[in-house]
N, C-alpha and C positions, 0 to 999 in steps of 0.2 A: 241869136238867142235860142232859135227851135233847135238846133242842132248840141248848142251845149245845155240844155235840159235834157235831151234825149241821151246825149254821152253820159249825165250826172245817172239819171235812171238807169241805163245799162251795167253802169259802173256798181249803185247802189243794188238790185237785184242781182248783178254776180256775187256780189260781197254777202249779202243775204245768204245766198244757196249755199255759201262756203263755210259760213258758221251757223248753218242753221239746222244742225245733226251732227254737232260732233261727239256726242254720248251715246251708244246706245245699251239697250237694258231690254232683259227677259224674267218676266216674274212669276213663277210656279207657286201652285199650294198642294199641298200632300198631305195624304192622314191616311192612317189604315181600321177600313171598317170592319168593326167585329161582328157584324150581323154576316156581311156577306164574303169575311175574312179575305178581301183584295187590297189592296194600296190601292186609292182612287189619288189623281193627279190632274190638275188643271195648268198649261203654260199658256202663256202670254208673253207675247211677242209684236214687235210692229209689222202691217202686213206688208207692206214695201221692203223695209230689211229682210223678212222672209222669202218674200219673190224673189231679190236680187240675189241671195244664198243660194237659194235651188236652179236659178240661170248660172251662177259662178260653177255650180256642183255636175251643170249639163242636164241638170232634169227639167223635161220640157214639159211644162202643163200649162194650162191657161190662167188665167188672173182668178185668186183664189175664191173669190164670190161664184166663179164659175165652177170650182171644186165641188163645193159642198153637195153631199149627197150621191157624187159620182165616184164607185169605190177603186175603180182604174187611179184615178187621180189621188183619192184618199190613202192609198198603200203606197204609192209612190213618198208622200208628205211623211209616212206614220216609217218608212225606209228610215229616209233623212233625220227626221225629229229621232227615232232611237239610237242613231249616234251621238245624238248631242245631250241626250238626258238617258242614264242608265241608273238603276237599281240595281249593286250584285250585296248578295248574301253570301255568307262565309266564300267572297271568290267568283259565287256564281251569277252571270249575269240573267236577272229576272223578264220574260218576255211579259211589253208590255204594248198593249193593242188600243189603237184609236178607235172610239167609241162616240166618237163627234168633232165637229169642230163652227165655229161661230164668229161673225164678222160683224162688228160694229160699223157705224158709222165711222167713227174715228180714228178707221183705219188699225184698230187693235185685232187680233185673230187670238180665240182662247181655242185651244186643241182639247180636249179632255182624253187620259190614256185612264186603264184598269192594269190592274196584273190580275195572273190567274189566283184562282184561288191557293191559300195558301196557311200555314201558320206562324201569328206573327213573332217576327223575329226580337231577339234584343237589340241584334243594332245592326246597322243597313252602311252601304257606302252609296254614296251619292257621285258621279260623273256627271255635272253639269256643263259643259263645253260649249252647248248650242249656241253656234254663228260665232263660237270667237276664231274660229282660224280664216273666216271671210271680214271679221271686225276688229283689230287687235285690241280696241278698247273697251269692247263689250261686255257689261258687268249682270250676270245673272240670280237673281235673290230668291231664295228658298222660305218659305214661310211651312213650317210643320205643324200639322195642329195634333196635340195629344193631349188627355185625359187633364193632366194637370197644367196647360195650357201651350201658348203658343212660343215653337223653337223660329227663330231666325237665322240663316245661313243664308253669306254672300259666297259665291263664285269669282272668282278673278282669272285669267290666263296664267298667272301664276301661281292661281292655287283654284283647280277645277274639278278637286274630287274632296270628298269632304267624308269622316266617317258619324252616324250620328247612332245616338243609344235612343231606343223606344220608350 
């Protein structure tokens, strides 16, 4: 009897771990401030899918609670994240520099990036990519916030660049 509970348990926590992440999802918000004329951007992302990307990618840093604040660590992160989320303007790809980053409990990490400053454009393309070539099902959502309110844009693998009018 202790032997086939202990099989049924085995059996039900592997079955567990197997469907218990099969989605995953990164959620950005962006707006361009006209006081300090930058695009300010927030991602969010889980921080475990994040560690396992930057191990799959060979960047070697320690568990990201242990980042924060250490800017060796923090360029290495703001490397990786600007492949995965870019800004180009007619073409050009916008440098955009981490300026924080934040660990909930929950195991969520919000990165916060700025661009330089700048003037703002009418319409931006968005390369949203981040983690889909380590996730193939990875879906990432864009929330815009502008004057006359809020744009929504998803990301897919099959479609990870988006162009959007200001």
């Amino acid at each position: 009897m202790t032997l086939r509970l202990l099989l049924i348990s085995i059996i039900f926590t592997f079955s567990f771990q197997l469907s218990a992440h099969e989605f995953y999802f990164s959620f950005a918000e962006m707006q361009y401030n006209e006081k300090t004329e930058q695009f300010e951007i927030s991602l969010e992302v889980t921080g475990h899918d994040l560690e396992d990307y930057l191990a799959d990618q060979g960047i070697s840093i320690p568990r990201l609670e242990e980042c924060v604040g250490k800017p060796i660590y923090l360029s290495m992160i703001e490397q990786e994240i600007s492949k995965g989320f870019q800004i180009l303007v007619k073409g050009n790809k916008l440098q955009l520099d981490l300026v924080g980053i934040k660990i909930n409990d929950n195991d969520q990490v919000v990165i916060f990036l700025t661009s330089r400053k700048m003037e703002k454009p009418k319409t931006i393309e968005v390369q949203y990519d981040l983690l889909m070539n380590f996730f193939p099902l990875q879906q990432n959502k864009l929330t815009l916030f502008k004057p006359e309110g809020k744009q929504f844009v998803t990301f897919l693998n099959t479609r990870s660049k988006r162009t959007i009018e200001l």
